[in-house]
C-alpha positions in Angstrom: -15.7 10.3 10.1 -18.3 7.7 10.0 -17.6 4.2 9.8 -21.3 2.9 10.7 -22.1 -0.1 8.7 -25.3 -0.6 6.2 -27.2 -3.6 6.5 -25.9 -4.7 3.5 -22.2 -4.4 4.0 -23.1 -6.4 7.6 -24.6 -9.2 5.7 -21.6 -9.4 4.5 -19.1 -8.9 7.6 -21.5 -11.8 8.9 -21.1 -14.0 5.7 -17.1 -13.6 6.0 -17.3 -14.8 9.8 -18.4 -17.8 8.7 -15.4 -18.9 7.2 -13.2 -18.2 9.9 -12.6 -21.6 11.4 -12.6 -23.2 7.9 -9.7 -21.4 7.1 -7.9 -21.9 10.4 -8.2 -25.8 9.7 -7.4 -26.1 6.3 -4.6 -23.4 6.8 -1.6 -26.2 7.0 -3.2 -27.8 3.8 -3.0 -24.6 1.5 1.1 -24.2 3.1 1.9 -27.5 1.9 -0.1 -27.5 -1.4 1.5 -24.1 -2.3 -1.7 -22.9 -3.7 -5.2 -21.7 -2.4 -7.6 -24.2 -3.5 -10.1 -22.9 -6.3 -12.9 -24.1 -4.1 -11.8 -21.5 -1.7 -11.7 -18.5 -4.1 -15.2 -19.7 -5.8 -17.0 -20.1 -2.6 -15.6 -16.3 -1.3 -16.6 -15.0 -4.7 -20.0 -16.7 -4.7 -20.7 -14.9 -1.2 -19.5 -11.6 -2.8 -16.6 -11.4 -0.2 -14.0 -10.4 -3.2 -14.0 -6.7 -4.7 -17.4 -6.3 -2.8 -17.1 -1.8 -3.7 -17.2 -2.5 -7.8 -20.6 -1.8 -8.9 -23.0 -4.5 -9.5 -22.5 -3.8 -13.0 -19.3 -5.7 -12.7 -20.3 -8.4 -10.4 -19.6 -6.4 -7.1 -21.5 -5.3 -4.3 -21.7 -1.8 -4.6 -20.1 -1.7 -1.2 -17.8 1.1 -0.1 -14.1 0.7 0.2 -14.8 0.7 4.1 -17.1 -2.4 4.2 -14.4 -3.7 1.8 -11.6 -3.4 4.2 -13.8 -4.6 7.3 -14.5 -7.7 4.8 -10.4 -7.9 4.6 -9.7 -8.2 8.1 -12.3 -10.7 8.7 -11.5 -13.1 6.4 -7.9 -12.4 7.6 -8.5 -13.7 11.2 -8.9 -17.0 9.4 -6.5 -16.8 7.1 -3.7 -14.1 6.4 -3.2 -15.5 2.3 -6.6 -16.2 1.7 -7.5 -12.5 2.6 -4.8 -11.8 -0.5 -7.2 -12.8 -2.7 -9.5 -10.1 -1.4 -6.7 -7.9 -1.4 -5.7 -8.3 -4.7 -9.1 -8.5 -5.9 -10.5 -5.1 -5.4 -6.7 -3.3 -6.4 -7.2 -5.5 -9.5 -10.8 -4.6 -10.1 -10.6 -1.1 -9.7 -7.3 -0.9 -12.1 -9.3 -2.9 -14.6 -12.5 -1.1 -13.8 -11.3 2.7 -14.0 -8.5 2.1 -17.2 -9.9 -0.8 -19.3 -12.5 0.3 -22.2 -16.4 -1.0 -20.8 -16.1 -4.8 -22.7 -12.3 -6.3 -21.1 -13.7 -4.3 -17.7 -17.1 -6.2 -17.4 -15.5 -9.8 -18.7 -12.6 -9.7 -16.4 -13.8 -8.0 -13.1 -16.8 -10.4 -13.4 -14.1 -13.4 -13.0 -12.8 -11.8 -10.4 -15.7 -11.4 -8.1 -17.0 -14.2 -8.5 -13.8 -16.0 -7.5 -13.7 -17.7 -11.3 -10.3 -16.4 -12.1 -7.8 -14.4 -10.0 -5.5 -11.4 -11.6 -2.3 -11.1 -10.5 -0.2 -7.2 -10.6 3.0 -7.3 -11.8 4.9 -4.5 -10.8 7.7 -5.9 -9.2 11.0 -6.9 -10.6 13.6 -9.7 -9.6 16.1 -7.2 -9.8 14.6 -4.3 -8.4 11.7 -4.7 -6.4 11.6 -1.2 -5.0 12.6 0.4 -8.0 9.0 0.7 -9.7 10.0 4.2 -11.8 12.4 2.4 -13.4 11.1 -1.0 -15.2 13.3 -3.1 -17.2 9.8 -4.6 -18.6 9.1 -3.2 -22.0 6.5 -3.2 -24.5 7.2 -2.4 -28.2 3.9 -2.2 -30.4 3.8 -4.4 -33.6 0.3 -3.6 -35.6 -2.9 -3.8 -33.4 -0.8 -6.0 -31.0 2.2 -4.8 -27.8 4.6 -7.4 -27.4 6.1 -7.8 -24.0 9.6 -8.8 -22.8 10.7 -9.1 -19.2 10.7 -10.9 -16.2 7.9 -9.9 -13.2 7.7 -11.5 -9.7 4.2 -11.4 -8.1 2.2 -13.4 -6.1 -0.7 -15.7 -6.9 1.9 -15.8 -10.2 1.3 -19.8 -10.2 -2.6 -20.0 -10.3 -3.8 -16.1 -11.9 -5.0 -16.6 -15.3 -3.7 -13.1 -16.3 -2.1 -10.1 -14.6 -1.7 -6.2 -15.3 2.3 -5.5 -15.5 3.9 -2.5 -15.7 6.5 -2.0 -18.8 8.5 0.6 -20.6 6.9 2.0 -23.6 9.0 4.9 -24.5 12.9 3.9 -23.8 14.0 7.9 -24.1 11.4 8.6 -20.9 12.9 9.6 -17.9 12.1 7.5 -14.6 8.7 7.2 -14.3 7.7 8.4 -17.2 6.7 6.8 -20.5 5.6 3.5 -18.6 2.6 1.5 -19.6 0.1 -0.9 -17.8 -1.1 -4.1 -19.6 -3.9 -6.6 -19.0 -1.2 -10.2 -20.1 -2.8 -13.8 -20.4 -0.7 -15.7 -18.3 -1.0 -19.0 -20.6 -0.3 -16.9 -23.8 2.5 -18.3 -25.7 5.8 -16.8 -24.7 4.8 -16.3 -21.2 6.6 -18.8 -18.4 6.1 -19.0 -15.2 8.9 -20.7 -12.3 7.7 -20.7 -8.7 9.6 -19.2 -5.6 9.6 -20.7 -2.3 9.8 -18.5 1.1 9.5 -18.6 4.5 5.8 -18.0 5.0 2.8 -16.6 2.9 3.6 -20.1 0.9 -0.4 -20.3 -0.4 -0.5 -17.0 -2.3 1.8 -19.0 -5.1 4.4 -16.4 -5.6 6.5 -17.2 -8.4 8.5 -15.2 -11.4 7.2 -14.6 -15.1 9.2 -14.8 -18.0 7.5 -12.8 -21.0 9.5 -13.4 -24.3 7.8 -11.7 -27.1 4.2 -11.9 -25.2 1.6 -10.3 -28.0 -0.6 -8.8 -26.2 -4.1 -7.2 -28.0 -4.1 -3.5 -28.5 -7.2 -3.5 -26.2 -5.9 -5.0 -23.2 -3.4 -1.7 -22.4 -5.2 -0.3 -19.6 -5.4 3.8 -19.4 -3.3 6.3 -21.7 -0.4 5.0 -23.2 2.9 6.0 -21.4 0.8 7.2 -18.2 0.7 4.0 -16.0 2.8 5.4 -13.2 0.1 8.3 -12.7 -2.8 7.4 -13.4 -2.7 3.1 -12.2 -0.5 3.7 -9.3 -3.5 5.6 -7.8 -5.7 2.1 -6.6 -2.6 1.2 -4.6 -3.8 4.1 -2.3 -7.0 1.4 -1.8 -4.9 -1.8 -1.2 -2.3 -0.1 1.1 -5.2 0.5 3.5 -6.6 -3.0 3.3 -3.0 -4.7 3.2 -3.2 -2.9 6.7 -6.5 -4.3 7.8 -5.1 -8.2 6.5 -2.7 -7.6 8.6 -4.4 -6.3 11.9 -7.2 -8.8 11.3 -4.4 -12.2 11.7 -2.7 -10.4 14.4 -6.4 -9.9 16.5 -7.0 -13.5 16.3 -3.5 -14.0 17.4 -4.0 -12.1 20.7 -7.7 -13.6 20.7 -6.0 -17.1 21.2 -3.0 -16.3 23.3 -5.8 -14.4 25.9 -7.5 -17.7 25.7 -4.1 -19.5 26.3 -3.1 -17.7 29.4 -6.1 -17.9 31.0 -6.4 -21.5 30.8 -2.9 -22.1 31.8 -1.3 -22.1 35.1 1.9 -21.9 36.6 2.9 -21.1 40.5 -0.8 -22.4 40.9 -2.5 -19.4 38.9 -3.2 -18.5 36.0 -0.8 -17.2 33.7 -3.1 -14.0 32.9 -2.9 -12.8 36.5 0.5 -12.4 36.0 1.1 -8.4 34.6 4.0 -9.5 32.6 2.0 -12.1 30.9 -1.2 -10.0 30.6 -0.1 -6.0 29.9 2.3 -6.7 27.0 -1.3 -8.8 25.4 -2.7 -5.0 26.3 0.0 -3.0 25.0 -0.9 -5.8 21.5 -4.5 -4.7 21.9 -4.1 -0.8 21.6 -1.7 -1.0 18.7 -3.8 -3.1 16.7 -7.0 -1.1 17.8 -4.9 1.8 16.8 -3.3 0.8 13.7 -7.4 -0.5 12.4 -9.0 3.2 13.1 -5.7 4.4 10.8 -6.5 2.2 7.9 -10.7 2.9 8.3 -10.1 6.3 8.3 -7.6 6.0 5.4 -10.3 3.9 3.6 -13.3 6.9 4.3 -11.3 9.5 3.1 -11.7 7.6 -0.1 -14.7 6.8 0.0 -15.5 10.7 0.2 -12.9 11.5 -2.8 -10.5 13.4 -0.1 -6.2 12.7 -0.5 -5.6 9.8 1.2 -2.0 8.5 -0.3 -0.1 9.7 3.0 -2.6 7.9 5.1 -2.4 4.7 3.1 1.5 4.6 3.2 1.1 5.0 6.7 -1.1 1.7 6.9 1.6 -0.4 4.3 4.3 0.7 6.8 2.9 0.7 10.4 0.2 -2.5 10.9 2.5 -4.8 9.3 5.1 -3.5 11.6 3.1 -3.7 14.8 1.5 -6.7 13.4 4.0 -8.7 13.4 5.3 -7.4 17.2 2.0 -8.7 18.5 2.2 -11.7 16.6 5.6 -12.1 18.2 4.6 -11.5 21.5 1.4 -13.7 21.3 4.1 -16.7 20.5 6.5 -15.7 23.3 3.6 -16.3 25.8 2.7 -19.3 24.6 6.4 -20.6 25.3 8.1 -23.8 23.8 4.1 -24.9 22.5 4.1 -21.3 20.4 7.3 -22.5 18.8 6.1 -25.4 17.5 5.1 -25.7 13.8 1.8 -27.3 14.3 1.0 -24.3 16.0 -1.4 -21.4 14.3 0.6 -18.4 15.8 3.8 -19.8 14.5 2.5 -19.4 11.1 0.9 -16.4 11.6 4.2 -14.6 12.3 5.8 -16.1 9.3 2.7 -14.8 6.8 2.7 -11.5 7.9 6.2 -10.8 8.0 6.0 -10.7 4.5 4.0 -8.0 4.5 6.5 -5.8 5.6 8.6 -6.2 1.9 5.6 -7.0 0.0 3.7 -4.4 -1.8 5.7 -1.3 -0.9 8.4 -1.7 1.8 8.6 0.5 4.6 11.5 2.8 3.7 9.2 3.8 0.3 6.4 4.4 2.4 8.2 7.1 4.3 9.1 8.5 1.1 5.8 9.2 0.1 5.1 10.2 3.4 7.8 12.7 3.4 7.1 14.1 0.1 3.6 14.7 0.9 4.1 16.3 4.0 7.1 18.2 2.7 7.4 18.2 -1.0 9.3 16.4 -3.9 12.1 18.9 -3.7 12.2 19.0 0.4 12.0 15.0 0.5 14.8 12.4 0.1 
């Protein structure tokens, strides 16, 4: 394994440093707004901090998936929902990149990189968010047009211009068969979008879609027609990994701040880090997340070397939210009744990335395709 990082992809680790406190301060803003502000998303894009591995071709860096997770967890310290549209970005890019014919590739991963336009995925369902095989979605072709009809929840559903969804092509298919991924307008007549509040994560605009009779162009279905499941389902291999790095990269700069905290505060007439119940459970926080990082990077360099990753990358969707959110936790216990508040930036932090243990792929399916790597489909649940 080699995680050593180019000169280029350090340019850019240095460029997403910069926004670190800029994201901590307008943090509260975005919550309240609902929304990321598009002079947020532009300014990432114009330092090439979104989808930084597509080629340059398509408006990327030409970066490896390594530097792009590194670029994730960085951007994360600042701000949990802002590193979604990193996030988000490259899964989105390299769908649209590997499945989308050479003219609706170039035209929409160039709007994604350079933080013009975001593109949502639409996989999950109100009804049955785990259930991915089984989409109640469906697409019926009509001429050199598919028209969709269904309802998708997904984040950023309130400010993407478009999304890739997942539908039912062939209703006689069995689960996870004869499903099909399309590139959808979000404005195109038909399609109407309602937002959903929740606890935390409220900036990445999560919302439901409600396609009725959504044409969509002939063009714009991305890979083989009734494939989706096999062949798209591969790039989430690639955001499972970096969901894992957005999540270590807010829970480091959680434990940054509550090591700050304890030093500077005193009680019994010392500190409160000389205290070993104060300062070894911030430890214990530190090895997990240092753990749970060298997981996802290896995860992330097995792919960039073309070796199977997808147990690996279920591992990082399932653990480094997990232990995430336990050091998030713990970093607010030790800052006591001011941890609690909700000024506070920890508070917030454990709110975001809980989330991140449904979103995405919940736990209990990441042991399942854990289990029926290791084992096989007919020795796994």
């Amino acid at each position: 394994m080699d995680f050593a990082i180019t000169p280029g992809a350090q340019a850019l680790l240095d460029e997403a440093a910069t926004f670190e406190e800029r994201l901590i301060c307008e943090a509260r803003e975005r919550e309240a707004a609902g929304r990321i502000g598009t002079d947020v998303t532009q300014d990432l894009g114009s330092a090439g901090l979104i989808a930084p591995e597509l080629s340059t071709h398509l408006g990327g860096r030409g970066q490896s998936k390594v530097a792009a997770g590194l670029v994730t967890e960085a951007i994360a310290r600042g701000d949990l929902n802002v590193a979604y549209l990193q996030v988000v970005g490259s899964l989105m890019g390299q769908v649209i990149a590997r499945n989308a014919s050479a003219e609706v590739a170039e035209h929409y991963c160039r709007l994604i990189t350079s933080g013009a336009e975001t593109v949502a995925i639409g996989l999950s369902e109100p009804g049955a968010g785990s259930d991915a095989g089984n989409p109640q979605t469906t697409a019926t072709r009509d001429g050199d047009d598919w028209i969709i009809n269904g309802t998708k929840s997904m984040s950023l559903a309130m400010t993407s211009t478009a999304t890739v969804i997942f539908a039912r092509t062939d209703p006689q298919a069995k689960r996870g068969k004869g499903i099909s991924a399309f590139l959808v307008d979000l404005d195109a007549p038909g399609a109407t979008r309602t937002a959903i509040t929740d606890m935390g994560q409220s900036a990445v605009a999560r919302g439901s879609v409600d396609f009725s009779d959504v044409r969509v162009p002939a063009d714009h279905l991305l890979g083989a027609e009734g494939a989706a499941f096999s062949q798209v389902m591969q790039g989430f291999d690639f955001s499972r990994a970096l969901i894992g790095l957005q999540c270590t990269g807010s829970a480091s700069r959680a434990i940054d701040d509550a090591w700050a905290y304890v030093k500077d505060r005193e009680a019994f007439d010392q500190p409160l880090s000389t205290f070993q119940g104060v300062s070894f459970p911030l430890a214990e926080a530190e090895t997990k997340m240092a753990a749970a990082r060298l997981l996802c990077l290896n995860t992330l360099w097995l792919g960039d070397e073309g070796l199977p990753h997808t147990s690996q990358a279920a591992m990082c969707k399932w653990w480094a939210p997990l232990e995430a959110y336990h050091a998030i936790h713990q970093c607010l216990l030790l800052h006591g009744q001011n941890g609690y508040m909700r000024n506070r930036d920890v508070e917030k932090r454990l709110r975001d990335v809980l989330g991140m243990q449904i979103g995405d792929g919940t736990a209990q399916i990441m042991k399942l395709v854990i289990a029926r790597e290791s084992a096989g489909r007919a020795y796994a649940p």
